[in-house]
C-alpha positions, -999 to 999 in steps of 0.1 A, spaced: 0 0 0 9 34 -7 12 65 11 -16 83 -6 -42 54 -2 -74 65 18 -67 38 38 -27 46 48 -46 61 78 -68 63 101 -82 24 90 -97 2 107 -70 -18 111 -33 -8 116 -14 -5 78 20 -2 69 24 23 38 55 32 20 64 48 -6 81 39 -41 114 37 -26 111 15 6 95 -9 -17 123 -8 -39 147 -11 -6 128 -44 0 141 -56 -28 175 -50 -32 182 -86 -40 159 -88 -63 162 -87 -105 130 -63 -106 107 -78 -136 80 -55 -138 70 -26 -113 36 -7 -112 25 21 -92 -13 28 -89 -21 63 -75 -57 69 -88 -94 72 -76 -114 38 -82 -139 16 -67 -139 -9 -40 -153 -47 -44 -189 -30 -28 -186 0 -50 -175 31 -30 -151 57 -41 -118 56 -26 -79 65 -35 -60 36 -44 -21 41 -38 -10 4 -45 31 -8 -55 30 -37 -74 65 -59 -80 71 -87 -100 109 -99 -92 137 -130 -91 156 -134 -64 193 -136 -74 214 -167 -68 
């Protein structure tokens, strides 16, 4: 989860956002395959309106 996802604070359960970077930092040994940032207003499973803020990674761990 991102910083700027509605839910980054004030959730109903605790969250752990971070931004582009310390996702990156997770992964430092890691070949990075594909990385996508979603930052955009959408719809949740029930339809309401919220701001998504996800980090998606694809990536091989080196040997």
């Amino acid at each position: 989860m991102g910083v700027n996802d509605s839910w980054a604070a004030g959730y109903r359960s605790a969250t752990n956002p971070m931004n582009k970077q310390q996702v990156l930092n997770l992964f430092d040994e890691f070949d990075i395959i594909e990385f996508h940032e979603r930052d955009e207003k959408g719809r949740t499973a029930i339809g309401k309106i919220k701001h998504w803020h996800t980090l998606s990674v694809i990536a091989v761990k080196r040997a």
